[in-house]
N, C-alpha and C positions, 0 to 999 in steps of 0.2 A: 504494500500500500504506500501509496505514495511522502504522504504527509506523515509516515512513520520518520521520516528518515532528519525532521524536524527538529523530532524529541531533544535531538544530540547536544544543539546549539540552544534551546530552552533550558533543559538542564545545568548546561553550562552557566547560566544567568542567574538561577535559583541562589547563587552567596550573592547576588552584586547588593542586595539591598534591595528589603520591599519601602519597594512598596510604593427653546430660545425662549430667553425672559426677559427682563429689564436688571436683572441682576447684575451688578456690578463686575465685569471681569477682563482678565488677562487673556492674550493670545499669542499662539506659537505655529511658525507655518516653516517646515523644512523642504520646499522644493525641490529638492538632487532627492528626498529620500522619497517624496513623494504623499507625506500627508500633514495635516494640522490641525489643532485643537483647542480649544477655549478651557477657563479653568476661573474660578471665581478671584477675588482681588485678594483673598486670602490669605491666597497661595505665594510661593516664589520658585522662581528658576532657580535650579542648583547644579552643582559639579559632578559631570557624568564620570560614573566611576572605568567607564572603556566605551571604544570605540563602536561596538554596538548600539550602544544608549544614545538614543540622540537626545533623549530628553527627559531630564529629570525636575520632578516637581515637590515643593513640600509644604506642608501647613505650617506658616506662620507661627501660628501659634503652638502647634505639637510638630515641631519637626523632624522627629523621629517617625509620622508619618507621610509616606513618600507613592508617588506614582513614579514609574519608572516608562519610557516607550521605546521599544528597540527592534529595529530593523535589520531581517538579514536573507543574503542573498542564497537562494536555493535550487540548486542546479537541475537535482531530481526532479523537481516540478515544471520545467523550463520550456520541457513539450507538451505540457501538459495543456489544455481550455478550459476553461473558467465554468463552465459546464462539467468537464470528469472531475475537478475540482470539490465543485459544489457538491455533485451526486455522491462523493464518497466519505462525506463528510456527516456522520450521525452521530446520534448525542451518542452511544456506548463509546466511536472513537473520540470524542470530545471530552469524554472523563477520562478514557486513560492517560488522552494525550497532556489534560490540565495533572494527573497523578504524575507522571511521569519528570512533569517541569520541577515539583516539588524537591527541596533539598532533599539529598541521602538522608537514608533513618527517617524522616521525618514521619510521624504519628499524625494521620491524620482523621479526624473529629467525626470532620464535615465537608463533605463536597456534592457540590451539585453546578451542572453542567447542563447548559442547552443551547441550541444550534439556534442563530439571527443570523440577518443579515444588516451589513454594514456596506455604505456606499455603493448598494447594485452585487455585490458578492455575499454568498453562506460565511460566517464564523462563530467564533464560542465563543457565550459570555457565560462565565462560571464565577462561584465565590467558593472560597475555602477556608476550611478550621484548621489550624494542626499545629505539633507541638515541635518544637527543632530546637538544638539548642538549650535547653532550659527551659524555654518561654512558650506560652501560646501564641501564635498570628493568624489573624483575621484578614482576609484581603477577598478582593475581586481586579477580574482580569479581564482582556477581550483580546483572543486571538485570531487574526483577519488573514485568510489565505491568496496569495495571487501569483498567477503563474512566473516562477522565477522568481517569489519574495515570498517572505510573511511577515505581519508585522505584530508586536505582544502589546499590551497596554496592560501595566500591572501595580496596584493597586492595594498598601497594607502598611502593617503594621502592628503593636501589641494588641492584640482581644479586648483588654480593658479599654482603652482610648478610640477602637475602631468607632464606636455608638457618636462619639462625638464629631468626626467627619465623614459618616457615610452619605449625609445628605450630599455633601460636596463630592467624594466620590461618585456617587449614581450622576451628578451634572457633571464630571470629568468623562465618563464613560461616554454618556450621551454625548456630548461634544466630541468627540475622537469623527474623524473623519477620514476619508485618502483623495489627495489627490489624482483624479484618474491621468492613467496618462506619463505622470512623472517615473523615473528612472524607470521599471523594470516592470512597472504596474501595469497591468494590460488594458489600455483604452479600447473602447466598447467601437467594435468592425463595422467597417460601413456597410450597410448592405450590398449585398451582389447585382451589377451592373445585368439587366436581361439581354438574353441573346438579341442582335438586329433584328429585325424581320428579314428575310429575303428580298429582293428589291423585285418588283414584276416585271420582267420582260417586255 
């Protein structure tokens, strides 16, 4: 399966650190990576911990909790259409694939996982429990597939303080968007041009 081959470089990411209204907010648009997003005024920009991350955000006032968004290039999927994409995309592979991102060891609670769509494409928007480390984390995530990328938006930090920015979370998630089209992202095919007619003799 295709999007198995993902896991590697999600995993990988699992130590980096977790984590329209009239509503007052900030916005972030990375054009080369090909998406952007809004975030209440809350929040602030912060120091991506690698070259993954294009962007990292934190609560002002809990800064220990963090949304992270990170992009990366995926070969496997390169031949892929946004169509076998979509189709092979079901919430059983949506939980594994959110288990799987989770730290080693990690003990987890709570997960729950279901297939949306985000800018015209299927992905997962999951929340999770679990213990690593010592600690419990609370988070949610939205991972968006597109042929030759995917992109993670992820969303957490300690269990106790989650209650206090999950409003903001749920408007971070919602605001996530892609730009179609940029880098690697598959902009939507024009239709197919019809045969001539024959011209009559």
């Amino acid at each position: 399966m295709r999007l198995s081959a993902a896991v590697l470089a999600v995993a990988a990411l699992a130590a980096a650190g977790l984590a329209p209204s009239a509503l007052a907010r900030g916005s972030f648009r990375d054009a080369a990576a090909g998406f952007e997003v809004d975030y209440p005024d809350t929040w602030k920009q912060g120091q991506v911990p690698n070259p993954n991350i294009k962007l990292r955000l934190y609560a002002e006032a809990l800064p220990h909790m963090r949304c992270n968004v990170s992009v990366h290039d995926d070969p496997t999927t390169a031949a892929a259409s946004q169509a076998q994409l979509d189709a092979e995309l079901t919430t059983a592979i949506a939980e594994q694939f959110v288990r799987d991102g989770l730290p080693t060891g990690a003990q987890v609670k709570s997960l729950k996982a279901r297939v949306v769509t985000v800018s015209g494409g299927k992905a997962i928007d999951a929340e999770t429990v679990f213990v690593a480390g010592g600690g419990e984390t609370r988070g949610r995530e939205i991972d968006v597939f597109r042929p030759g990328r995917f992109y993670r938006l992820v969303c957490g930090g300690p269990s106790a303080d989650y209650p206090k920015v999950a409003a903001d979370v749920d408007r971070i998630v919602n605001w996530f968007r892609l730009a179609v089209g940029a880098g690697n992202v598959a902009a939507p095919r024009p239709p197919a041009k019809a045969a001539a007619a024959p011209k009559k003799k």
